[in-house]
Each structure stands twice: as structure tokens, then as C-alpha cells.
Biopython code that builds the backbone (N, CA, C, O; Angstrom):
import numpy as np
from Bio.PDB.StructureBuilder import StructureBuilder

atoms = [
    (1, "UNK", "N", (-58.449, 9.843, -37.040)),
    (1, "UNK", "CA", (-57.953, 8.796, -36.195)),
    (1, "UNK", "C", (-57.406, 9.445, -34.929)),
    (1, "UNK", "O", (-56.945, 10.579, -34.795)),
    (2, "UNK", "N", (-57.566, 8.441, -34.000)),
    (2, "UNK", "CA", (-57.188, 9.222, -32.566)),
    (2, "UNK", "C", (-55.746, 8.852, -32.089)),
    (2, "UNK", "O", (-55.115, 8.089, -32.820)),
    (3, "UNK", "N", (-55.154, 9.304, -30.948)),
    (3, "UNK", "CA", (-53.875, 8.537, -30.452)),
    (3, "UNK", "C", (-53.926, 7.344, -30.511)),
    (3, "UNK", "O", (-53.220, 6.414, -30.902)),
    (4, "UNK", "N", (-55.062, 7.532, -29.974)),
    (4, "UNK", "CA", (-55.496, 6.137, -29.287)),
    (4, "UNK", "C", (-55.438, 4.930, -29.832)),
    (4, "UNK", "O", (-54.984, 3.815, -29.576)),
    (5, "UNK", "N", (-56.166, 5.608, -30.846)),
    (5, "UNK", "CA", (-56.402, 4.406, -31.990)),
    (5, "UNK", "C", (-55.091, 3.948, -32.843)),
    (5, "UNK", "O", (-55.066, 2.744, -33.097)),
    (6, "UNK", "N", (-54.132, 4.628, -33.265)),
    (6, "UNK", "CA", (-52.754, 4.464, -33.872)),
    (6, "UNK", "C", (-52.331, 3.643, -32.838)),
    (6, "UNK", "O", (-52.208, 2.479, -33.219)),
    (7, "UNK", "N", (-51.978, 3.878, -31.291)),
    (7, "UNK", "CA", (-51.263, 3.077, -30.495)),
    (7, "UNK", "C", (-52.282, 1.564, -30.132)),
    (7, "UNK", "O", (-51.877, 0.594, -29.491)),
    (8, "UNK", "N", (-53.556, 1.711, -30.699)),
    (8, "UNK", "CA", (-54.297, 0.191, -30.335)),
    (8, "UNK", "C", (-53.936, -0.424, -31.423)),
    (8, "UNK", "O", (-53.704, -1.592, -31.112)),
    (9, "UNK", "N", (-53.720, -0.210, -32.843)),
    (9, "UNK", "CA", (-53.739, -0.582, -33.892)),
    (9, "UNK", "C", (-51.751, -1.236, -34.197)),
    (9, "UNK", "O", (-51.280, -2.185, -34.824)),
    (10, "UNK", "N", (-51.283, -0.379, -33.563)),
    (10, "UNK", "CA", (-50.071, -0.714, -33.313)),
    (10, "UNK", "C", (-49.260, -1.789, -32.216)),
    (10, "UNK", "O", (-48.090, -2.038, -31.924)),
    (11, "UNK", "N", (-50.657, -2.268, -31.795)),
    (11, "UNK", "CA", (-50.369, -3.270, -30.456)),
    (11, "UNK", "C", (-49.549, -2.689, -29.367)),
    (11, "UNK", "O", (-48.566, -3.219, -28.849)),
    (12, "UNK", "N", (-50.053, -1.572, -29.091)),
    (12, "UNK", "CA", (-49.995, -0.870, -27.380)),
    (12, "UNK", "C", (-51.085, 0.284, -27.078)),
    (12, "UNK", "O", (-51.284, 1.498, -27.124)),
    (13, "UNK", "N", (-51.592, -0.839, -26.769)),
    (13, "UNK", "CA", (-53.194, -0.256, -26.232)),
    (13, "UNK", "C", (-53.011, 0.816, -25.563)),
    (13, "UNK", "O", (-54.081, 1.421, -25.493)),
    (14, "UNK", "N", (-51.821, 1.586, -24.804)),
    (14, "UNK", "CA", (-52.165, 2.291, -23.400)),
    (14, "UNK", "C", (-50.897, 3.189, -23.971)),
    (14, "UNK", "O", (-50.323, 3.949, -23.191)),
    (15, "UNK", "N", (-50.476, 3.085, -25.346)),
    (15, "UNK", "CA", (-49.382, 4.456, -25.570)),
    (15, "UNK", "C", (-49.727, 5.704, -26.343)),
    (15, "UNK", "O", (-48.870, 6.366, -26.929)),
    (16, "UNK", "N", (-51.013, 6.004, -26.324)),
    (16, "UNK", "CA", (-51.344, 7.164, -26.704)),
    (16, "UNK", "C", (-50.293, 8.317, -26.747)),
    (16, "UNK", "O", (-49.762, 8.845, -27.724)),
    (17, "UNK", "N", (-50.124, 8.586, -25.256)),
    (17, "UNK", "CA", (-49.221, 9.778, -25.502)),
    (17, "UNK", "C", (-47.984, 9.568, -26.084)),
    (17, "UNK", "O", (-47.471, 10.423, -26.807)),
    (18, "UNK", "N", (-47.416, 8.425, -25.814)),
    (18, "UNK", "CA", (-45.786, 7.328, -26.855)),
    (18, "UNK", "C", (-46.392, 8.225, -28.485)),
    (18, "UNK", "O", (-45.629, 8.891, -29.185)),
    (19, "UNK", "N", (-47.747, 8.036, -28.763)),
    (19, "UNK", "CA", (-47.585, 7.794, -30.452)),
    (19, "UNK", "C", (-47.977, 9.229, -30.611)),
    (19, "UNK", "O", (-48.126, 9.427, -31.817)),
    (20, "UNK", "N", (-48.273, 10.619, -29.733)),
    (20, "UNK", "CA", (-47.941, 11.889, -30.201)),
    (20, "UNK", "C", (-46.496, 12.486, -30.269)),
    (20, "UNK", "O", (-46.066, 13.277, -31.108)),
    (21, "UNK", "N", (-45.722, 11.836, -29.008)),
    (21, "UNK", "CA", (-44.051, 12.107, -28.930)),
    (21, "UNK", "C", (-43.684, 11.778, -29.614)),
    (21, "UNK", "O", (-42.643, 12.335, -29.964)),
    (22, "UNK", "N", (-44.122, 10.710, -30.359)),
    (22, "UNK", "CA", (-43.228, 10.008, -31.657)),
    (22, "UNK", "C", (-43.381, 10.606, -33.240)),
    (22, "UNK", "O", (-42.677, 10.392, -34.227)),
    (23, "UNK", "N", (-44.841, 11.616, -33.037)),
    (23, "UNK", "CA", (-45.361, 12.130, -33.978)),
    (23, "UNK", "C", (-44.404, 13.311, -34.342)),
    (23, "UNK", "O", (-44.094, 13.793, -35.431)),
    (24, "UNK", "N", (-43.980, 13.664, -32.843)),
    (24, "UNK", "CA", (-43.439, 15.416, -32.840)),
    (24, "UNK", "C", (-41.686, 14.951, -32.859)),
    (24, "UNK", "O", (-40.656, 15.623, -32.874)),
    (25, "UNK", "N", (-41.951, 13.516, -32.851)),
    (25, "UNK", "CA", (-40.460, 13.771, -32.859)),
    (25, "UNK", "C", (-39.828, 13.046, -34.142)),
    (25, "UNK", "O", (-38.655, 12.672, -34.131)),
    (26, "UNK", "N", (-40.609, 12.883, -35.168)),
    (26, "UNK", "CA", (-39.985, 12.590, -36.538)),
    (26, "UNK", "C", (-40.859, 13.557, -37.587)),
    (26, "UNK", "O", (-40.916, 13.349, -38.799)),
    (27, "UNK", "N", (-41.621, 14.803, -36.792)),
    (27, "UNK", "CA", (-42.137, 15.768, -38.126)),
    (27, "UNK", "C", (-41.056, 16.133, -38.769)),
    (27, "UNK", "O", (-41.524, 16.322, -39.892)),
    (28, "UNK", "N", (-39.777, 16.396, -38.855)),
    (28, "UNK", "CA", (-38.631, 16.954, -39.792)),
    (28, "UNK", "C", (-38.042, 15.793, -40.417)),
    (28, "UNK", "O", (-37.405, 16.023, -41.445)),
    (29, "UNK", "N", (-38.125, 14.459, -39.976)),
    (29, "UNK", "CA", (-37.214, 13.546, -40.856)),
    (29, "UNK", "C", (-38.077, 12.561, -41.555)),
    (29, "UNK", "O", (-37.637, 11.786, -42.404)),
    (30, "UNK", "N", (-39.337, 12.612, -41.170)),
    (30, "UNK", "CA", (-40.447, 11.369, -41.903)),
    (30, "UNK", "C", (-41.513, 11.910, -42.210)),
    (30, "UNK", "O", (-42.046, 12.739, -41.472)),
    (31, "UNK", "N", (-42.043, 11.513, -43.426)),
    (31, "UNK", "CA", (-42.728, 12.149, -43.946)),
    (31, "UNK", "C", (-44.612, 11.207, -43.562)),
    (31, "UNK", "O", (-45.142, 10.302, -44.206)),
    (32, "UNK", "N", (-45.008, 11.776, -42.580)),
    (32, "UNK", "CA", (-46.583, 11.374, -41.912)),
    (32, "UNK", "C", (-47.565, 12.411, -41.878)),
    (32, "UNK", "O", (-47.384, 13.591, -41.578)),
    (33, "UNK", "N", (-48.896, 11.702, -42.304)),
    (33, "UNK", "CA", (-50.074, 12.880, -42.064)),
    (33, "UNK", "C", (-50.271, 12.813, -40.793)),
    (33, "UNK", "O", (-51.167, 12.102, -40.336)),
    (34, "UNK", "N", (-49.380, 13.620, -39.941)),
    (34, "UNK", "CA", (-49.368, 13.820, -38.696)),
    (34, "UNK", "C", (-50.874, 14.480, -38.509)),
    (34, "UNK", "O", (-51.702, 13.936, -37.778)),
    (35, "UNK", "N", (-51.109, 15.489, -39.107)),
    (35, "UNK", "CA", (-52.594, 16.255, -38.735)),
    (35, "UNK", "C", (-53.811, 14.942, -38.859)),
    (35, "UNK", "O", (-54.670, 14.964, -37.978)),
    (36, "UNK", "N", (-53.885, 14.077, -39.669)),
    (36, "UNK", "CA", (-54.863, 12.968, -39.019)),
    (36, "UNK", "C", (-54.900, 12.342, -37.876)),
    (36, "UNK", "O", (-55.293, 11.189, -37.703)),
    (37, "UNK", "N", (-54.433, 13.194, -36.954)),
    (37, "UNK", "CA", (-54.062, 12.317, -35.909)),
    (37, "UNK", "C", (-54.488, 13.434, -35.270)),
    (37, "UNK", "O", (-53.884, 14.488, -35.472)),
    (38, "UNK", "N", (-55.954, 13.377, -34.110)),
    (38, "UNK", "CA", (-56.890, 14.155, -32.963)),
    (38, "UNK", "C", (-56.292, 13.322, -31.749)),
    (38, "UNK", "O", (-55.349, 12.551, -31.575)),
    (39, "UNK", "N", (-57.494, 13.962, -30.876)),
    (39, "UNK", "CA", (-57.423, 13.033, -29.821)),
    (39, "UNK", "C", (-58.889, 12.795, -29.400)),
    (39, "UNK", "O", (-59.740, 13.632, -29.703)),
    (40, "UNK", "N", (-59.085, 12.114, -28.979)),
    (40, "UNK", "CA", (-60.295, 10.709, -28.858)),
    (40, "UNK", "C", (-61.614, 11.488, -29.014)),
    (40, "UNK", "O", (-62.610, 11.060, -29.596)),
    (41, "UNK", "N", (-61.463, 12.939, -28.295)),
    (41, "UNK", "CA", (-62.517, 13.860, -28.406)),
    (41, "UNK", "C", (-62.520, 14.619, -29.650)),
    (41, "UNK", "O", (-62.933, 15.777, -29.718)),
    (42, "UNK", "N", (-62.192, 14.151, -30.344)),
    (42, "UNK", "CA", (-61.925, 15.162, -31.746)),
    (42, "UNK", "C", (-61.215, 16.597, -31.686)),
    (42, "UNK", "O", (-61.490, 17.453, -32.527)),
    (43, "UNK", "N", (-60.658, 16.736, -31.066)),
    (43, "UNK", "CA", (-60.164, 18.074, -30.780)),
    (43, "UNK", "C", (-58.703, 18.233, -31.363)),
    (43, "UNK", "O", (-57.948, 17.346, -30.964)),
    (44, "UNK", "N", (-58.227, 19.000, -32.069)),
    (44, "UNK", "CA", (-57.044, 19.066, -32.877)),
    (44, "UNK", "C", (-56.133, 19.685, -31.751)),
    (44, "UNK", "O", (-56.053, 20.871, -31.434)),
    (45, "UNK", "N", (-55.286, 18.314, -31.081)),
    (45, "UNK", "CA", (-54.400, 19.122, -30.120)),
    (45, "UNK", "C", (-52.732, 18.725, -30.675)),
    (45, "UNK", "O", (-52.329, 17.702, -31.228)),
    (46, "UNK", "N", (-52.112, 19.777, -30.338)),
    (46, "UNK", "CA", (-50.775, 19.537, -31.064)),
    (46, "UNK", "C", (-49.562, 20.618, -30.245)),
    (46, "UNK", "O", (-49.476, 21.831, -30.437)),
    (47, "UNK", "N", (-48.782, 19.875, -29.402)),
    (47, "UNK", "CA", (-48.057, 20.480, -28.542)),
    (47, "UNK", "C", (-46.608, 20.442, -29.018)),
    (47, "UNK", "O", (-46.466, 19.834, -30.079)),
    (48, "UNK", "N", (-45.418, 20.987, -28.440)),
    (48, "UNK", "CA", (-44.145, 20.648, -28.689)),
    (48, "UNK", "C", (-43.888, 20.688, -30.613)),
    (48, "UNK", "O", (-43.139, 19.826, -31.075)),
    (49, "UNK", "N", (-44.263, 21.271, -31.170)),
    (49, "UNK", "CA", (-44.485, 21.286, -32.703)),
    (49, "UNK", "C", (-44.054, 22.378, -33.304)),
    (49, "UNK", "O", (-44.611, 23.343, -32.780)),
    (50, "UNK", "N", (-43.322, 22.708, -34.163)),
    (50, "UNK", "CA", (-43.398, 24.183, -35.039)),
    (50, "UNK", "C", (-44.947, 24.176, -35.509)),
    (50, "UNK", "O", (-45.303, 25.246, -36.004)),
    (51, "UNK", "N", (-46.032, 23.060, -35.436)),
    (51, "UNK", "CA", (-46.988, 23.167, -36.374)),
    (51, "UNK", "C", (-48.021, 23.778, -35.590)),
    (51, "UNK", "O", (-47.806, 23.724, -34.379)),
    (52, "UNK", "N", (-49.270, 24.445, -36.004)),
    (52, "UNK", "CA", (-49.923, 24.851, -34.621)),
    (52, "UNK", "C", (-51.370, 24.105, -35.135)),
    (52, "UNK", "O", (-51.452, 23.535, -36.223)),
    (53, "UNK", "N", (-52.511, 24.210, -34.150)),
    (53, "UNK", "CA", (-53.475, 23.678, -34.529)),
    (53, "UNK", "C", (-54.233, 24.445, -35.741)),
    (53, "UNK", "O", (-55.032, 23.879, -36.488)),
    (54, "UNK", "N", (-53.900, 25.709, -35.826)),
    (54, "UNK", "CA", (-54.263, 26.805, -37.130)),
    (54, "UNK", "C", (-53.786, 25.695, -38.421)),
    (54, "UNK", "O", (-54.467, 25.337, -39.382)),
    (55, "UNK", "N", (-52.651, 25.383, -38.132)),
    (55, "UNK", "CA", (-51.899, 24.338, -39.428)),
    (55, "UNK", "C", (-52.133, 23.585, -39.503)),
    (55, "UNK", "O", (-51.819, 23.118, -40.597)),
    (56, "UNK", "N", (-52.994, 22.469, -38.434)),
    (56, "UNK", "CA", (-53.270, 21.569, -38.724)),
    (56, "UNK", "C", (-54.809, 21.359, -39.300)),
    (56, "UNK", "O", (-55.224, 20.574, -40.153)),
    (57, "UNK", "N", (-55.440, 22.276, -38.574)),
    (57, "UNK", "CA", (-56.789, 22.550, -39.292)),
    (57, "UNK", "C", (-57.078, 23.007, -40.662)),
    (57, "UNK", "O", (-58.206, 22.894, -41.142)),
    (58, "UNK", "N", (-55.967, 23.582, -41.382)),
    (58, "UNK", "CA", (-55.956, 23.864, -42.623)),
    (58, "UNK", "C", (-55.881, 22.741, -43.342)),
    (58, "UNK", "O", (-56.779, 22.341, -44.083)),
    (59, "UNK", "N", (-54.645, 22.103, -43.125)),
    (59, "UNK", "CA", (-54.319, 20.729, -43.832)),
    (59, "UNK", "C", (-55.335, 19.839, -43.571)),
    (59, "UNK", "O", (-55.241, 18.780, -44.192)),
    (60, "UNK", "N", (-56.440, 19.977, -42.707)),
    (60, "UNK", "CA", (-57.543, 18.696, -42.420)),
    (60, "UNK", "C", (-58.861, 19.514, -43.640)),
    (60, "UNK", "O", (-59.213, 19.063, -44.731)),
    (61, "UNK", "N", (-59.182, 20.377, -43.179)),
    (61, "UNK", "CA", (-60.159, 21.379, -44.342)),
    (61, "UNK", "C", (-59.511, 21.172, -45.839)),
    (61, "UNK", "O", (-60.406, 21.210, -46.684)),
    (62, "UNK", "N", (-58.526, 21.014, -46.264)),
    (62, "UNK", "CA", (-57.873, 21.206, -47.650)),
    (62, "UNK", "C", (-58.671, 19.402, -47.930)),
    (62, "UNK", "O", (-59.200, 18.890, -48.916)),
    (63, "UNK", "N", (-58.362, 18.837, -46.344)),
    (63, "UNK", "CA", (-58.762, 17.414, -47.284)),
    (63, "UNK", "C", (-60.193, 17.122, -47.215)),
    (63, "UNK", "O", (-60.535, 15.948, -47.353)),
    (64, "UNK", "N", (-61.319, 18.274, -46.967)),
    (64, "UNK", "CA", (-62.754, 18.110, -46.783)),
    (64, "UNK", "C", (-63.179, 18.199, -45.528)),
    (64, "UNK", "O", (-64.165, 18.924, -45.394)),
    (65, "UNK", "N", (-62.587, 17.493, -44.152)),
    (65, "UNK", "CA", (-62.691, 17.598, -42.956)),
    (65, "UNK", "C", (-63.662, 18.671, -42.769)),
    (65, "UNK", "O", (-63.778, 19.424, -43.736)),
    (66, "UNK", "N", (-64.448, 18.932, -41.663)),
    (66, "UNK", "CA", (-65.423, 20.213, -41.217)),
    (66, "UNK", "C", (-64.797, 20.383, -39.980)),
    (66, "UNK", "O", (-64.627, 19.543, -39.097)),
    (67, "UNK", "N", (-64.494, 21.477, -40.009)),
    (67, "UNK", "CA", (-63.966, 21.935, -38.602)),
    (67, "UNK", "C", (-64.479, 22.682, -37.655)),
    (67, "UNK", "O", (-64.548, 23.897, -37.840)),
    (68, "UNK", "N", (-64.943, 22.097, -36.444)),
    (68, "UNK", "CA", (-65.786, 23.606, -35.790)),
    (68, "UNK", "C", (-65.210, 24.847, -35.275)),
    (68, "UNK", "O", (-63.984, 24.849, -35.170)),
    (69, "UNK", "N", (-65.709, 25.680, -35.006)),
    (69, "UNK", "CA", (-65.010, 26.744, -34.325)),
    (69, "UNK", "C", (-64.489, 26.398, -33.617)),
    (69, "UNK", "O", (-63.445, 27.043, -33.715)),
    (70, "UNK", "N", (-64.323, 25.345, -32.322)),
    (70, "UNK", "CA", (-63.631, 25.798, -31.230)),
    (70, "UNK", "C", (-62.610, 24.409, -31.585)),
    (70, "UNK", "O", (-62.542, 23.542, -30.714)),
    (71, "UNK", "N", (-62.022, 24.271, -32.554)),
    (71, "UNK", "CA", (-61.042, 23.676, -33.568)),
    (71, "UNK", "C", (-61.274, 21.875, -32.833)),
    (71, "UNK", "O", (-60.494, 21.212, -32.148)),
    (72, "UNK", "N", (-62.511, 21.584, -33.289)),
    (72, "UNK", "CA", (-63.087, 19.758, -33.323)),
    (72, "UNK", "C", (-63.456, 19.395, -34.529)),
    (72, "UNK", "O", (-63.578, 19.975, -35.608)),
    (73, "UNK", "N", (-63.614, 18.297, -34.134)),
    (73, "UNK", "CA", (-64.265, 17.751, -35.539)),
    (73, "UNK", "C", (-65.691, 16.722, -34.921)),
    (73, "UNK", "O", (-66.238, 16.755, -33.819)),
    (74, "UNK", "N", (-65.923, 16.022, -35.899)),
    (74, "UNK", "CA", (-67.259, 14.811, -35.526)),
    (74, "UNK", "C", (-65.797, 13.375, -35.609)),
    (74, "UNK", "O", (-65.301, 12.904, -36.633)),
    (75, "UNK", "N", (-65.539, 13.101, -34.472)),
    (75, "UNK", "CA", (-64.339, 12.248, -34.378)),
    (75, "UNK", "C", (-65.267, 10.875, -34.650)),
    (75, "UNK", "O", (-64.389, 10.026, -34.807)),
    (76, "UNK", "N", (-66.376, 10.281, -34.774)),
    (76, "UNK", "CA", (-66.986, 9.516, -35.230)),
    (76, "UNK", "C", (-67.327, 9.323, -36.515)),
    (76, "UNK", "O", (-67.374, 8.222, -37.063)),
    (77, "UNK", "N", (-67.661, 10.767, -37.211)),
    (77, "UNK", "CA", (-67.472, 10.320, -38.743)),
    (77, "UNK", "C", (-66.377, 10.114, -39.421)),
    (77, "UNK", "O", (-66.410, 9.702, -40.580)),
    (78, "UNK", "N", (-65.101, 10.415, -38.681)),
    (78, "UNK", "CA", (-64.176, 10.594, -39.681)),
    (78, "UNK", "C", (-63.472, 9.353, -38.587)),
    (78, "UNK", "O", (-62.964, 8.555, -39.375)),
    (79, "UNK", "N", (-63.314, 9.033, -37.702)),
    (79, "UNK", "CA", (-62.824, 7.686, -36.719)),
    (79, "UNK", "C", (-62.327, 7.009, -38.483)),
    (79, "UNK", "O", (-63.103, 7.239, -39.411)),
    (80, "UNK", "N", (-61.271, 6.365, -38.699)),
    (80, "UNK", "CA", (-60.484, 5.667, -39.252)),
    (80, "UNK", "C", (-61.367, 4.296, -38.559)),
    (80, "UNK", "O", (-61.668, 4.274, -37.366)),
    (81, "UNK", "N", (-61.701, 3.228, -39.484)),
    (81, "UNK", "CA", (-62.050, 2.148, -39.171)),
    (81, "UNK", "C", (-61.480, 1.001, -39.971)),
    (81, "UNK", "O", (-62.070, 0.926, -41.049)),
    (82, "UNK", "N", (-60.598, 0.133, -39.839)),
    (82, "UNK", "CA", (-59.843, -0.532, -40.483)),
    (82, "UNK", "C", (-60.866, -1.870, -40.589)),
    (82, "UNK", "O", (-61.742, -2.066, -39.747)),
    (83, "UNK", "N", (-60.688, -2.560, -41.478)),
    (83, "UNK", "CA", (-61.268, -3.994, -41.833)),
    (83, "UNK", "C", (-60.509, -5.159, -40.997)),
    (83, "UNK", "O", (-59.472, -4.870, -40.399)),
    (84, "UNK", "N", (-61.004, -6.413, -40.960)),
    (84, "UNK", "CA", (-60.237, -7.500, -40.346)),
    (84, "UNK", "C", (-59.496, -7.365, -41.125)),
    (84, "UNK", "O", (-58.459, -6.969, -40.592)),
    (85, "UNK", "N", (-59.362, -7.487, -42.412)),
    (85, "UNK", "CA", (-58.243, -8.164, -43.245)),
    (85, "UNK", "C", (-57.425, -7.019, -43.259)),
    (85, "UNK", "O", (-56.263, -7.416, -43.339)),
    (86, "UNK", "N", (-57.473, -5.714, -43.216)),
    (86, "UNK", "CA", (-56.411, -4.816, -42.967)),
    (86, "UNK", "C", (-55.846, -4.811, -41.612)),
    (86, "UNK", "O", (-54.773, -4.211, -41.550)),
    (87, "UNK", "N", (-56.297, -5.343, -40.443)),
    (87, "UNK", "CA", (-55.718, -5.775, -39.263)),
    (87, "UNK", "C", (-54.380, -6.846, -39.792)),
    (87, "UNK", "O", (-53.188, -6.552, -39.704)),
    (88, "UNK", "N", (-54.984, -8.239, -40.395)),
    (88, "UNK", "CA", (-54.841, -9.133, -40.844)),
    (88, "UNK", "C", (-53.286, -8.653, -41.243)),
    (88, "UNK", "O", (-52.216, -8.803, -40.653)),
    (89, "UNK", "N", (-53.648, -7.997, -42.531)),
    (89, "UNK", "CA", (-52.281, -7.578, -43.000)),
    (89, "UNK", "C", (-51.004, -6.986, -42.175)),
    (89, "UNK", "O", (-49.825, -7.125, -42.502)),
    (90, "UNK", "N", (-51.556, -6.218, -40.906)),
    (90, "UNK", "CA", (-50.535, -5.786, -40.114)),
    (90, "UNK", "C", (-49.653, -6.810, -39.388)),
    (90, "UNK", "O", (-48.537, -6.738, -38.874)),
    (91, "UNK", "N", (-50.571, -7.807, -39.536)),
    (91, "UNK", "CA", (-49.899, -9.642, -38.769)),
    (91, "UNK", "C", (-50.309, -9.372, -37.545)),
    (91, "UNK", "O", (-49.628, -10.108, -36.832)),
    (92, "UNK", "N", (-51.235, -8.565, -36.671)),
    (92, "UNK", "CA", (-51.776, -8.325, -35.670)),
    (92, "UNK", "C", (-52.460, -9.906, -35.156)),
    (92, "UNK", "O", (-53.424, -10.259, -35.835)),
    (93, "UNK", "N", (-52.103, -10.707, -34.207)),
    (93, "UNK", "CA", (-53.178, -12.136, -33.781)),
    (93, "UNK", "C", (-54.269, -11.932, -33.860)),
    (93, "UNK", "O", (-54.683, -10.793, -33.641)),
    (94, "UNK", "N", (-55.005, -12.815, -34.152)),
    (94, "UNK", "CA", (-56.452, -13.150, -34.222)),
    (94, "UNK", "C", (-57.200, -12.634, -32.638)),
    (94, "UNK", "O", (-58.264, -12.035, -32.481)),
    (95, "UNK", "N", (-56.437, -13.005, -31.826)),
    (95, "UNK", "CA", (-57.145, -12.185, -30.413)),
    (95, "UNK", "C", (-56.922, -10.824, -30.101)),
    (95, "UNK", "O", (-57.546, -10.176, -29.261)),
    (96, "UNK", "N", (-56.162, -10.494, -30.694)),
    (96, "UNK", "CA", (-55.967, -9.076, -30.606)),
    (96, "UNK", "C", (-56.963, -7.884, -31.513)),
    (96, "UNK", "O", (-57.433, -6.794, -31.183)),
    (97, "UNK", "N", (-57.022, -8.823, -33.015)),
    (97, "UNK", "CA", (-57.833, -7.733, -33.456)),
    (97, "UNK", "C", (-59.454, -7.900, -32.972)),
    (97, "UNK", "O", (-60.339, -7.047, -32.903)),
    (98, "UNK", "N", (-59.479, -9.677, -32.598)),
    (98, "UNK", "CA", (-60.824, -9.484, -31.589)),
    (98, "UNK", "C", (-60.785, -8.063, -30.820)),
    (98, "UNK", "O", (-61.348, -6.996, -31.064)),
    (99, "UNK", "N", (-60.122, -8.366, -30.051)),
    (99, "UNK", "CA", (-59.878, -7.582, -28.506)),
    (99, "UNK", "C", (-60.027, -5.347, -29.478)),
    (99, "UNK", "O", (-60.647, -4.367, -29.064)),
    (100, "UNK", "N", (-59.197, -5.504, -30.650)),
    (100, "UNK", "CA", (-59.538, -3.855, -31.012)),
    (100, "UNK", "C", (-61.047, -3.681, -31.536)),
    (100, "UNK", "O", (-61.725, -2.714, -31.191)),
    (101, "UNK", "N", (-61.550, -4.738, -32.438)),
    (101, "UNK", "CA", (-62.804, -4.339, -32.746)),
    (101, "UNK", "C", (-64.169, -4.501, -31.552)),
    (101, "UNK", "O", (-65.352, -4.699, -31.828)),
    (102, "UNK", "N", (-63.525, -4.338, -30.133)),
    (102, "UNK", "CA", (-64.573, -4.318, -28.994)),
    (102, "UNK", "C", (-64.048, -2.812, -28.550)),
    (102, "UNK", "O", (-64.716, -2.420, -27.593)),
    (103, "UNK", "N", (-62.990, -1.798, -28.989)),
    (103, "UNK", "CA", (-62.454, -0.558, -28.553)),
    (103, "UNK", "C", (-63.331, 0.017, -29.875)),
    (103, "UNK", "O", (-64.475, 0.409, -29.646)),
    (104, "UNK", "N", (-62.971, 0.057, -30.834)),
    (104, "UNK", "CA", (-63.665, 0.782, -32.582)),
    (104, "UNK", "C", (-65.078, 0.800, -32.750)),
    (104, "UNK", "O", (-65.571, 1.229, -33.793)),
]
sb = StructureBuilder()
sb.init_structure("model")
sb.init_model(0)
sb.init_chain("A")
sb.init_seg("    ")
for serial, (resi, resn, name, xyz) in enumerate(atoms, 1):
    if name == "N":
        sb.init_residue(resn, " ", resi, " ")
    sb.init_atom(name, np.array(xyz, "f"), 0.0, 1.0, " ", f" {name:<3s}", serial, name[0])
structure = sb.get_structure()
């Protein structure tokens, strides 16, 4: 899953970088698979972190992930694709999850 996609799915289309600051700034008190989280190009980027992309690429390989050398992935096979009804469940409006499944 991309920034991108956490902050569209979260109803703020345009806070990508909001939902990595928010990533780096509850790794010690909340417990998130922060490493599922690329950026749009598949590329395992991870700044401001004790964690490095070495760490995060491990923890993505432990879960099957293929990682290339120059630390990407195929951000299309592994793209997180949620169902209407798992939209549904978030209580996301009916125009809105229109409006994400024209971004997914």
C-alpha cells in the first residue's frame, strides 16, 4: 500500500506526506505495519526513523514480498485493494468511495 493510498482511504486525498509523519511519529507508542507502507513507485522509502529501509525490506521478505535490488517492489501486485463493502465499513460516503475506486 502506498501513502497515498492510506491518506485516500482515510478521506484526505492530498496527505500523503501527513500519513508518513504520522507513521514516524507513533513507531514507539503504536503498534502498525508501518513497513507496508511504499510510496506510489514501490520504492521502500523511510526517513526520520530508527528503522532503515534494510529493516524494512526484511520485515516485507519475511512476509513473501520480492524485493528488487535497488530496494522496490511490483507496487501493483501487492497495491492493497479494498472492496466496496470494506470502504463501506470505514463509513466512507457513497461518493467518495466512487471518487477512490477511479484513483485504485
Amino acid at each position: 500500500m502506498s501513502y497515498g493510498q492510506v491518506a485516500l482511504y482515510a478521506g484526505s486525498a492530498r496527505a500523503a506526506r501527513q500519513v508518513g509523519w504520522i507513521l514516524n511519529q507513533v513507531e514507539e507508542t503504536v503498534e502498525l505495519p508501518w513497513w507496508r507502507v511504499v510510496n506510489n513507485q514501490g520504492r521502500l522509502t523511510i526517513k526520520g526513523s530508527k528503522y532503515t529501509p534494510t529493516v524494512m525490506r526484511q520485515f516485507l521478505e519475511a512476509e513473501g514480498v520480492m524485493i528488487r535490488d535497488d530496494y522496490t517492489l511490483d507496487i501493483e501486485e501487492y497495491r492493497h485493494k479494498p472492496t466496496d463493502e470494506d470502504m463501506q465499513s470505514w463509513e466512507l460516503p457513497e461518493a467518495y468511495i466512487n471518487y477512490v475506486n477511479t484513483k485504485v
